[in-house]
N, C-alpha and C positions, 0 to 999 in steps of 0.2 A: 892360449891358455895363460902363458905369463904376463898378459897384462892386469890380471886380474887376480893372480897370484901376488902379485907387484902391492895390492891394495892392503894383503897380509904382513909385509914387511915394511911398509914404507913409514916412517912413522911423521908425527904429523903433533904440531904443538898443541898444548891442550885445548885451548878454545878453539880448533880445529876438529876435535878430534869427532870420528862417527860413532855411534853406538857398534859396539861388534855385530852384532844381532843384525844392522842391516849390511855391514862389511858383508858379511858369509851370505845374506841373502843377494847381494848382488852380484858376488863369485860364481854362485848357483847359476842366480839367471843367466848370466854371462856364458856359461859355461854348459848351460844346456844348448843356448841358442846355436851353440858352435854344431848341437851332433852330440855331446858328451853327455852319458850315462851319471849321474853325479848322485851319489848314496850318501846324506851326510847322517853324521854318528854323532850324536850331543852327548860326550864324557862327564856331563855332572854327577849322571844316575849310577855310574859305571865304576865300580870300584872289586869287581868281581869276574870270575873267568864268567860263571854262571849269568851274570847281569848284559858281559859283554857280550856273549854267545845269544843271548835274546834279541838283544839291542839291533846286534848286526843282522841275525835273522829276518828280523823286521822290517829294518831298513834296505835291504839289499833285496827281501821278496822271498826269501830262501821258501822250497821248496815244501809242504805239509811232512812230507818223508824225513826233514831236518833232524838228525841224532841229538843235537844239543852237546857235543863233546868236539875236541879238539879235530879229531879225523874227518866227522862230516861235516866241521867249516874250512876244514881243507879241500875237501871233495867239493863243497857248494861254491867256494870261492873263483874255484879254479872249472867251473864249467857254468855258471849263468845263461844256460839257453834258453829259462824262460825271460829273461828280460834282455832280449838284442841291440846291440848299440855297434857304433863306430866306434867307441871310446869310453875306458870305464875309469871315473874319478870317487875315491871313496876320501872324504873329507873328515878326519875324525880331532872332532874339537875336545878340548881340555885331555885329552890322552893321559897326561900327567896324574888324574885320580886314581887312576888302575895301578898304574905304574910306581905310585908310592904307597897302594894299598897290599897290592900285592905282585911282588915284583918277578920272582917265579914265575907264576903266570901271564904275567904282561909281556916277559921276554918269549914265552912258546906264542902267542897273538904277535908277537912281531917279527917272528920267523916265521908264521906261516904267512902273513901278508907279505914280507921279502921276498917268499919263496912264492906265492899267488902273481907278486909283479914281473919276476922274471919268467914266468910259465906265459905269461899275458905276453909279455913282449916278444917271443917267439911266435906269436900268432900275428895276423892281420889289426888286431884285436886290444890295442894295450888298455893295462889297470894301473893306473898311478894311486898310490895310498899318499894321502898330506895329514900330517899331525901338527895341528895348531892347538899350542900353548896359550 
């Protein structure tokens, strides 16, 4: 997985540089072909608890039952047994709109993903969250 994580930091003079756009679509690929689960989250639209609670819903498959509030994207986070993997990567690009829109809320969405990762990691089962800026 960090070879390709490696692609998100490495930087690269300007007439070098890749469009981002295919940077994360090759992370993806990269990163499915290993076995890995990869849910990516495009932060443009995302400047809301409500926006993000959708967003992630979506992308991640959640469940027609999904509450739409903080508890049951705790609950759905931390149990994914409609969509089985070796390996769950949840890539959430530009994070940063939420987080300067509303910062309250961005901080309870990033405790309950800290707290989603360490539940993961005590299973067979890990969830890595990555926030690219």
């Amino acid at each position: 997985m960090s070879e390709f994580l490696s692609l998100i930091t490495t930087g690269s003079k300007s007439e070098n540089r890749v469009p981002r756009k295919q940077i994360i679509e090759k992370i993806i690929e990269g990163l499915s072909q290993q076995g890995i689960q990869v849910f990516y989250l495009d932060g443009k639209e995302i400047s809301s608890k409500e926006t993000f609670l959708t967003k992630a819903a979506e992308v991640m498959k959640f469940p027609a039952y999904f509450g739409a509030n903080w508890d049951a994207f705790d609950e759905c986070i931390t149990d994914l047994t409609w969509c089985p993997a070796e390996q769950y990567v949840l890539l959430y690009d530009r994070p940063d709109i939420f987080a300067q829109a509303d910062p309250a809320q961005w901080e309870i969405a990033v405790d309950i993903l800290g707290s989603a990762e360490e539940y993961w990691a005590t299973t067979k089962t890990p969830l890595n969250y990555i926030l690219l800026n």
